[in-house]
Z-matrix of the N, CA and C atoms (Angstrom, degrees):
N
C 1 1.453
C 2 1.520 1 109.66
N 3 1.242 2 107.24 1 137.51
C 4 1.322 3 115.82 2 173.00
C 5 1.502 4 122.66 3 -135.79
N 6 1.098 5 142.99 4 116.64
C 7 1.818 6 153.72 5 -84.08
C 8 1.355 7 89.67 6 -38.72
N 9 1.411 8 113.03 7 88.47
C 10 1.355 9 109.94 8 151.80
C 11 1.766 10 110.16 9 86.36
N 12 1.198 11 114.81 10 -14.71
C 13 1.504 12 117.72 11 -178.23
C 14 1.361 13 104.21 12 -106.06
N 15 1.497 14 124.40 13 151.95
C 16 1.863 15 133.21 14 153.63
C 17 1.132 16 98.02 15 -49.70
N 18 1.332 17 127.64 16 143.15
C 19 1.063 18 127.23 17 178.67
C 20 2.232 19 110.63 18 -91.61
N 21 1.276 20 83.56 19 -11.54
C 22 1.648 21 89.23 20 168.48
C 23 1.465 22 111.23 21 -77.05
N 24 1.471 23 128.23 22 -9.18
C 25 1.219 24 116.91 23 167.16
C 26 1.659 25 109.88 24 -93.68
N 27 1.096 26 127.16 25 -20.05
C 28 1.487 27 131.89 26 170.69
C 29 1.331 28 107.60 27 -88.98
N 30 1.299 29 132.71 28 -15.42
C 31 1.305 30 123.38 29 142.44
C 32 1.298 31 146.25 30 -61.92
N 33 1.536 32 101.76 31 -14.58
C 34 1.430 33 130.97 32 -167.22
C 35 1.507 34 93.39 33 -96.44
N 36 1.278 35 127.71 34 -73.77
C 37 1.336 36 161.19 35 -158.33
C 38 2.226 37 89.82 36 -48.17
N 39 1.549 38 100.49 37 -61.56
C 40 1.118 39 119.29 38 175.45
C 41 1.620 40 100.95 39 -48.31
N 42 1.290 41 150.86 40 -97.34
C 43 1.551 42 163.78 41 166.49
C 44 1.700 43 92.80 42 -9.55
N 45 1.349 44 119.21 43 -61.80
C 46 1.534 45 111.07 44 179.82
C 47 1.699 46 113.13 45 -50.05
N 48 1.295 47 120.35 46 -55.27
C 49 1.245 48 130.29 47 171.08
C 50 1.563 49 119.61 48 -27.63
N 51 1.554 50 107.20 49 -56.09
C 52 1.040 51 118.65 50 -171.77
C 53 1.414 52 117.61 51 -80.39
N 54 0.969 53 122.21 52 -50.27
C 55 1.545 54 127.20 53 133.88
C 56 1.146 55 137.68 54 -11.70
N 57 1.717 56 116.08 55 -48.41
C 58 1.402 57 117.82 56 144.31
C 59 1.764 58 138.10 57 -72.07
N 60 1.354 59 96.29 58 0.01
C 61 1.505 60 128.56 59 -176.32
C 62 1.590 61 103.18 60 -74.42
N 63 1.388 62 100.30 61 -66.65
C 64 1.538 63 141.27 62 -149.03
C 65 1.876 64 81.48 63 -70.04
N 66 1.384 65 109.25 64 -66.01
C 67 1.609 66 113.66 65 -176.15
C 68 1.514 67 125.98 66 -33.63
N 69 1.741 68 89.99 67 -57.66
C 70 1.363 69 109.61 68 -177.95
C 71 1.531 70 131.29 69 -84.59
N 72 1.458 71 95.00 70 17.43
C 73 1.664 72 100.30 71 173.27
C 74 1.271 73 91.94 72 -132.77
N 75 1.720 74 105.06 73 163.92
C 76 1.545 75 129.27 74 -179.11
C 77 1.109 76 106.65 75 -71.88
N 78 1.187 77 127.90 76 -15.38
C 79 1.210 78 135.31 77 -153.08
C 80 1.252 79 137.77 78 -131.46
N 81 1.718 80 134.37 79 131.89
C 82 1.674 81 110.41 80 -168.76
C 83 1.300 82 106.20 81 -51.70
N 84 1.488 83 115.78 82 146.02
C 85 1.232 84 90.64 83 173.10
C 86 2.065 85 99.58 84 -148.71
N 87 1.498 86 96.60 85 -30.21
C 88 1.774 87 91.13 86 -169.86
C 89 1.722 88 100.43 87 -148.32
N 90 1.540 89 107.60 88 11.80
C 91 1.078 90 116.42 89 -176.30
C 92 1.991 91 103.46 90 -60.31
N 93 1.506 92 125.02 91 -38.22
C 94 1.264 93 127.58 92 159.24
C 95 1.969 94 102.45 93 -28.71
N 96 0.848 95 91.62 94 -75.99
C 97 1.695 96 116.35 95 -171.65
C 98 1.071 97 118.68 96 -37.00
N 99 1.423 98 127.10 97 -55.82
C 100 1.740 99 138.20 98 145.76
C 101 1.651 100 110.25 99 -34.74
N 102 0.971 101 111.37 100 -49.17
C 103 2.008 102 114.11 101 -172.54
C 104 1.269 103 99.65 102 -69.26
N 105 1.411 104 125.87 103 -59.89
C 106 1.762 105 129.71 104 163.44
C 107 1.271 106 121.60 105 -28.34
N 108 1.543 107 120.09 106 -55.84
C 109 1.226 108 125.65 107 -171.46
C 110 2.037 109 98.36 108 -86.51
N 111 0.676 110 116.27 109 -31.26
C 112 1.310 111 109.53 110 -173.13
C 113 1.633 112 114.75 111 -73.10
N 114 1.726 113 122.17 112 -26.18
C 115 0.994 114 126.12 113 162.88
C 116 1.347 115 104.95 114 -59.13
N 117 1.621 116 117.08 115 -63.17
C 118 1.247 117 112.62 116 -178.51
C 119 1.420 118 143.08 117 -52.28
N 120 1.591 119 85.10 118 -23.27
C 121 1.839 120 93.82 119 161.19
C 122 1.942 121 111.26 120 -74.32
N 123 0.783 122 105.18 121 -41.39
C 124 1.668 123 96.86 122 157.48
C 125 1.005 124 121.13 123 -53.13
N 126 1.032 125 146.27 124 -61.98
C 127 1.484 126 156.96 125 164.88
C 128 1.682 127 100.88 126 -20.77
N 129 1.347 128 105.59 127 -67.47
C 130 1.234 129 112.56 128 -173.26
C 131 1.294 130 118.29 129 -67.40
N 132 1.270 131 105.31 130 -13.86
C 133 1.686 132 96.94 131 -179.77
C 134 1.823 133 114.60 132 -91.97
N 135 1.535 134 98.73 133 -25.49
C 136 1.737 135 96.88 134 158.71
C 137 1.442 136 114.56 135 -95.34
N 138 1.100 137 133.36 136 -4.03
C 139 1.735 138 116.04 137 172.76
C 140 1.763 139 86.95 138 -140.81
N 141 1.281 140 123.28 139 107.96
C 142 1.185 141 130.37 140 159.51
C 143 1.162 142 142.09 141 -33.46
N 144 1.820 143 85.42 142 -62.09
C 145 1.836 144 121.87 143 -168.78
C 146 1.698 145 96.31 144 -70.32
N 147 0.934 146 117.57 145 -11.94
C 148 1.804 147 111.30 146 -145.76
C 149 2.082 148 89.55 147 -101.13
N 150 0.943 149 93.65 148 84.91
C 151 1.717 150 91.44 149 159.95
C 152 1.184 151 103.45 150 -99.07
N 153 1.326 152 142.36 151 -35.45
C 154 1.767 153 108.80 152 -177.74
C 155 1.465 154 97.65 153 -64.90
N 156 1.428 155 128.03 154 -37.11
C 157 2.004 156 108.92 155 -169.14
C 158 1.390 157 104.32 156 -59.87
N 159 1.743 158 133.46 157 -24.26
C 160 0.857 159 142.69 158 -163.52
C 161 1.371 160 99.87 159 -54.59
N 162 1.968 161 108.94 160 -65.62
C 163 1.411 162 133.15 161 -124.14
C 164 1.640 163 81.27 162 -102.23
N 165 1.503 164 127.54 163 -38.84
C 166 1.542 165 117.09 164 151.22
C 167 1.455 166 122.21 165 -46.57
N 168 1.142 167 111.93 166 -53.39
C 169 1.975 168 108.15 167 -166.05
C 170 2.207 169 98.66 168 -76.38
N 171 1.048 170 104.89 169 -8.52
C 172 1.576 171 99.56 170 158.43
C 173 1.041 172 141.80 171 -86.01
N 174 1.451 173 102.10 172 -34.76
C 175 1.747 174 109.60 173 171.74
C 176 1.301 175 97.43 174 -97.81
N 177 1.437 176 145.26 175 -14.65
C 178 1.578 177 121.05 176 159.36
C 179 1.161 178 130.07 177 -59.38
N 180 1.402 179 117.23 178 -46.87
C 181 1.832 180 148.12 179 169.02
C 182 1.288 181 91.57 180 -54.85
N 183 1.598 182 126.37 181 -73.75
C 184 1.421 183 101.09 182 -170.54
C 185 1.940 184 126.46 183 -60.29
N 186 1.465 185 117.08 184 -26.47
C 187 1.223 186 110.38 185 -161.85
C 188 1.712 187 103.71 186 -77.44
N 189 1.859 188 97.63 187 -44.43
C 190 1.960 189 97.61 188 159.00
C 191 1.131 190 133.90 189 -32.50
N 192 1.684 191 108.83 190 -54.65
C 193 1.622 192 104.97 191 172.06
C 194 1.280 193 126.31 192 -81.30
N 195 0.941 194 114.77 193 -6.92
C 196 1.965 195 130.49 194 161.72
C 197 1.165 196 103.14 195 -73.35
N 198 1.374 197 134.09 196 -53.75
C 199 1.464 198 129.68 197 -173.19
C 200 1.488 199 101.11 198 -58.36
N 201 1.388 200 108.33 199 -80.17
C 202 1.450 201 107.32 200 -173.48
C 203 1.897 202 135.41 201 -66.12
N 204 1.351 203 103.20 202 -3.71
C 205 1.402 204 121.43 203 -164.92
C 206 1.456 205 100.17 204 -102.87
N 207 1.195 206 114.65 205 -51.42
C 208 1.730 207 128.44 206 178.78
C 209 1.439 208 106.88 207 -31.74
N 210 1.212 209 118.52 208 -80.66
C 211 1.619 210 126.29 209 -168.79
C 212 1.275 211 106.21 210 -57.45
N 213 1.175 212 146.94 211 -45.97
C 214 1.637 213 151.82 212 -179.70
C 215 1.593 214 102.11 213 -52.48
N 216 1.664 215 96.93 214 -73.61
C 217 1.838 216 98.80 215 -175.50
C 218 1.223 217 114.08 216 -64.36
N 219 1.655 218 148.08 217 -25.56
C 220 0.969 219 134.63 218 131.22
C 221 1.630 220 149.57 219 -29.26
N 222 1.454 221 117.01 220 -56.37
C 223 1.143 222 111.47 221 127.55
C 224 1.452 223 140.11 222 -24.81
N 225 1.030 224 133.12 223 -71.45
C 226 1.599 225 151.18 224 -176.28
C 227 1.618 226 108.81 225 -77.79
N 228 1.178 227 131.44 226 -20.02
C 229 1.276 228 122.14 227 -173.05
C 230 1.546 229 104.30 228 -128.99
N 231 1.300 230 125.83 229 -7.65
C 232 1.688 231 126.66 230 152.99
C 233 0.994 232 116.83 231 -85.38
N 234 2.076 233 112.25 232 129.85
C 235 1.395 234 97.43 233 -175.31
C 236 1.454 235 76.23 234 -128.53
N 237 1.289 236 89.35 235 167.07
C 238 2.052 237 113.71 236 177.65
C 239 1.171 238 94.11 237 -73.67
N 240 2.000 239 102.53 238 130.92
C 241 1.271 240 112.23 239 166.82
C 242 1.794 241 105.53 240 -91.92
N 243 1.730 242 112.11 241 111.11
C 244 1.623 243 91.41 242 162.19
C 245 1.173 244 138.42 243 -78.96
N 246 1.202 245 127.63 244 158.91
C 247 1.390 246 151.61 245 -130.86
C 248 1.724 247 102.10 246 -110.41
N 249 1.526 248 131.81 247 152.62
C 250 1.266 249 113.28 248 -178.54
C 251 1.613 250 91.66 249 -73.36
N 252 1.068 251 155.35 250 -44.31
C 253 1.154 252 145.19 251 -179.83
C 254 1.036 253 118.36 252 -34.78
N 255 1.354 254 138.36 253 -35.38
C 256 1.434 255 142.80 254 -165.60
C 257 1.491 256 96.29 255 -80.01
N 258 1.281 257 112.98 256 0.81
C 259 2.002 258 96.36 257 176.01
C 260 1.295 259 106.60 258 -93.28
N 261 1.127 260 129.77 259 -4.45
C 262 1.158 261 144.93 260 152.25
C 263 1.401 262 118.66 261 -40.72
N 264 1.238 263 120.46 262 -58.10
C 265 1.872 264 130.97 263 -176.49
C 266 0.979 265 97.81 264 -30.25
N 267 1.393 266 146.14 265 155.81
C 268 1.438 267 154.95 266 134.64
C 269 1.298 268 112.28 267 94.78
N 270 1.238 269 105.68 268 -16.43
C 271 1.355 270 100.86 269 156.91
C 272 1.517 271 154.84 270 -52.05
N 273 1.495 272 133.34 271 176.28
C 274 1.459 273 99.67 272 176.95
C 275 1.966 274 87.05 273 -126.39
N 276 1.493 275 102.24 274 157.51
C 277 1.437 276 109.70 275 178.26
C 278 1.798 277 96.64 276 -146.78
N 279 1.667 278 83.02 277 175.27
C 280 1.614 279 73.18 278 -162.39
C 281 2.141 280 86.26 279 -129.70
N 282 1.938 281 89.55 280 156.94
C 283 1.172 282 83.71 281 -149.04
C 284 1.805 283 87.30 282 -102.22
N 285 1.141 284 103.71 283 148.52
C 286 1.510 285 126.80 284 -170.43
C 287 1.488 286 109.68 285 -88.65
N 288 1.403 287 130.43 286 -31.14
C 289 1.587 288 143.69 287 -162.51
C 290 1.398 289 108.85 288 -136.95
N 291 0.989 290 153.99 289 157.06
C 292 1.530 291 142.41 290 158.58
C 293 1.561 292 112.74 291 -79.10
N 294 1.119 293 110.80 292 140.93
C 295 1.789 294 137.73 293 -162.01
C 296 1.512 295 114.70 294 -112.15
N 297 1.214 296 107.55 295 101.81
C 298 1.480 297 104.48 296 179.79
C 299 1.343 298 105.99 297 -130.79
N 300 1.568 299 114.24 298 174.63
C 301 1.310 300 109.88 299 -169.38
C 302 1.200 301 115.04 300 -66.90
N 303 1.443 302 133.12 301 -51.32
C 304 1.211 303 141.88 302 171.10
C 305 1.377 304 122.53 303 -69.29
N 306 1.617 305 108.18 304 13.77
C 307 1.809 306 105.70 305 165.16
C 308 1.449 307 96.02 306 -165.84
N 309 1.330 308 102.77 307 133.43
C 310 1.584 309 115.27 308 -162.15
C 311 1.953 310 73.22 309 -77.21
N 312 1.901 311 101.50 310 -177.95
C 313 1.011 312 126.78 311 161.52
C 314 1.682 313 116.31 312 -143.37
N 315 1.308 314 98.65 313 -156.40
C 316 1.520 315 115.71 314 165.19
C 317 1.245 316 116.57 315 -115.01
N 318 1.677 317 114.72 316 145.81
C 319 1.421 318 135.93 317 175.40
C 320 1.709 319 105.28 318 -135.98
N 321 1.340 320 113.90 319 144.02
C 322 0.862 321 123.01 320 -178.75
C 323 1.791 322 107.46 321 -131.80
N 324 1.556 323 112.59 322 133.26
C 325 1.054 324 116.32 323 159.13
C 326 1.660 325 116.19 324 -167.53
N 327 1.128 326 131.09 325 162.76
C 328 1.331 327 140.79 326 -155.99
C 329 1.798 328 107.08 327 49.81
N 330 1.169 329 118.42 328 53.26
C 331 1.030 330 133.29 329 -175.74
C 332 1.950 331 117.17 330 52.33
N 333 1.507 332 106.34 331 10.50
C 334 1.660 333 127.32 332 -172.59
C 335 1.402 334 95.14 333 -75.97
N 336 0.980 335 129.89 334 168.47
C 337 1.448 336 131.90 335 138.43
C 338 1.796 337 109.11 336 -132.81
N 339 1.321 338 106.26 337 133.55
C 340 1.381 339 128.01 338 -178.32
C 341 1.481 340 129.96 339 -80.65
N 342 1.151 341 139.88 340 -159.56
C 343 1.207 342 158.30 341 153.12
C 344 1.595 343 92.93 342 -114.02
N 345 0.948 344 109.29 343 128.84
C 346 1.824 345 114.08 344 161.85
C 347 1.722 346 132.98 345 -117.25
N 348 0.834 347 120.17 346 165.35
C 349 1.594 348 112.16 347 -176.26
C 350 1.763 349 114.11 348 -153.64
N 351 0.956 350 135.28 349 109.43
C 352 1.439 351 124.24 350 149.83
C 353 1.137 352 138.82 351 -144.21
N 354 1.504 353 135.58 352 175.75
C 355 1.070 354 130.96 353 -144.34
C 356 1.508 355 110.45 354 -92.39
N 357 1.623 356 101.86 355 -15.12
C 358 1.637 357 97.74 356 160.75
C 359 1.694 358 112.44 357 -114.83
N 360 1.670 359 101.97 358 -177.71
C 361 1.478 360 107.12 359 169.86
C 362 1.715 361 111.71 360 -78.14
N 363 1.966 362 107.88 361 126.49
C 364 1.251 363 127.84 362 163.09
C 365 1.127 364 108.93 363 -94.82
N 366 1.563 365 134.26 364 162.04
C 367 1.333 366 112.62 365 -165.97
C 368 1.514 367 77.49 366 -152.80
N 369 1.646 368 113.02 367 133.01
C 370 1.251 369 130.50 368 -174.08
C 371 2.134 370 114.47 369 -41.50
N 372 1.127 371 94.90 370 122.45
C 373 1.469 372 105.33 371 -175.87
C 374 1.296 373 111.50 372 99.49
N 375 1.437 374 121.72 373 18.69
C 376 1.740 375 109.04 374 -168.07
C 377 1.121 376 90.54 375 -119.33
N 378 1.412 377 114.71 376 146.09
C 379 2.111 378 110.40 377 170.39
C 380 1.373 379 83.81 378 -88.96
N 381 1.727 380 81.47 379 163.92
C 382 1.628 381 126.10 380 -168.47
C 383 1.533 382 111.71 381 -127.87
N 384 1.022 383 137.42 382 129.85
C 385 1.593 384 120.65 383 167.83
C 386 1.393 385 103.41 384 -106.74
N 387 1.419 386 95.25 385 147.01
C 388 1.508 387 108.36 386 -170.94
C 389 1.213 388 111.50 387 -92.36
N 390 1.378 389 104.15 388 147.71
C 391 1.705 390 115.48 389 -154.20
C 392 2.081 391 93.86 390 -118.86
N 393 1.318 392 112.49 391 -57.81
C 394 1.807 393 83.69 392 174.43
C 395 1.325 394 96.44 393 -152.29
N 396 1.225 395 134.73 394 -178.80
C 397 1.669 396 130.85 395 148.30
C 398 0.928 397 131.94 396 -89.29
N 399 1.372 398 133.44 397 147.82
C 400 1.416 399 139.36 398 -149.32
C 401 1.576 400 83.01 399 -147.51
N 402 1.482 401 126.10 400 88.80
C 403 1.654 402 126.66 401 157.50
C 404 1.131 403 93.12 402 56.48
N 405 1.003 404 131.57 403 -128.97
C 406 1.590 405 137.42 404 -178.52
C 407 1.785 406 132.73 405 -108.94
N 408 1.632 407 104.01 406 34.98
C 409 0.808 408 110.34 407 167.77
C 410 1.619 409 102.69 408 -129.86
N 411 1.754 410 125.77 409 170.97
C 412 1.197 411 137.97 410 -151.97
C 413 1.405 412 76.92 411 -123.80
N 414 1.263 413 123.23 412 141.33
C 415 1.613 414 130.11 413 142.51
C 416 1.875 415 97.80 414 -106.64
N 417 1.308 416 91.19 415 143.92
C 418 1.269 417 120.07 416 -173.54
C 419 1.717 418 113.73 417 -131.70
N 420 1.099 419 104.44 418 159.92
C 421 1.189 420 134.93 419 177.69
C 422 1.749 421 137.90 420 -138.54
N 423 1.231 422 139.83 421 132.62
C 424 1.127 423 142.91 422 -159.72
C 425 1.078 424 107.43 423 -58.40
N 426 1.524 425 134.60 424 152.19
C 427 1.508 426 123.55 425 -160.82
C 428 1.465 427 91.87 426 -110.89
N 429 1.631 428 136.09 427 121.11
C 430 0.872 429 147.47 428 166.77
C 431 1.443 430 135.75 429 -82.15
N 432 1.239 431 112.27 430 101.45
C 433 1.617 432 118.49 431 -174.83
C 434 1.483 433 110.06 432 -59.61
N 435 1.269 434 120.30 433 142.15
C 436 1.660 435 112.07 434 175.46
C 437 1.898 436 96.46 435 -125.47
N 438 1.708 437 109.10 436 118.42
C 439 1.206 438 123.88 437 -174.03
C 440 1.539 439 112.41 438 -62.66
């Protein structure tokens, strides 16, 4: 008992909470915390008296399934938000300066003009299609006709 309550119902009560936590955000967030408390509401429902095994089998359960659960559901349940820039990719722009590997240039397209970069020689006036973003520069590439 804890002020006066089983502590398997404040263990319970606790796991529901989190659960409604866990639901109502976008985000992982206390789903660890629910698995902790929910062991521990077991716990509590076969050994009563025992709040330290309780207040141990919660913060062990939770830090285990955080350790090992974290990196997986992270992985698998974060996705890349794209950027208005990214409508850009695949596009073609045209290059304003000549672009060589060893000296970025300029590209211009949607009336923007860039910093540019690529791994071969662009030669002023030739479009380029853009291959990814790099912060605020465009890497580009030679625009290839297919006969």
């Amino acid at each position: 008992m804890l002020f006066g309550i089983p502590t398997v119902y404040i263990w319970l009560a606790l796991t529901v909470v989190f659960v409604i936590i866990e639901v109502a955000t976008t985000d992982i967030a206390s789903i660890w915390f629910a698995a902790g408390a929910l062991v521990s509401t077991v716990i509590a429902w076969i050994a009563p008296d025992s709040l330290m095994l309780q207040a141990a089998a919660f913060a062990v359960v939770t830090v285990i399934t955080m350790y090992f659960t974290k990196p997986i559901l992270t992985k698998y349940l974060t996705k890349e938000t794209p950027t208005n820039m990214d409508m850009y990719i695949g596009k073609n722009a045209l290059a304003i300066s000549d672009i060589a590997p060893d000296k970025p240039g300029r590209a211009q397209i949607g009336g923007l003009t860039w910093q540019a970069k690529s791994s071969e020689v662009i030669k002023k006036g030739e479009m380029c299609t853009i291959v990814k973003i790099e912060g605020v520069s465009l890497v580009v590439s030679k625009v290839t006709v297919n006969s």
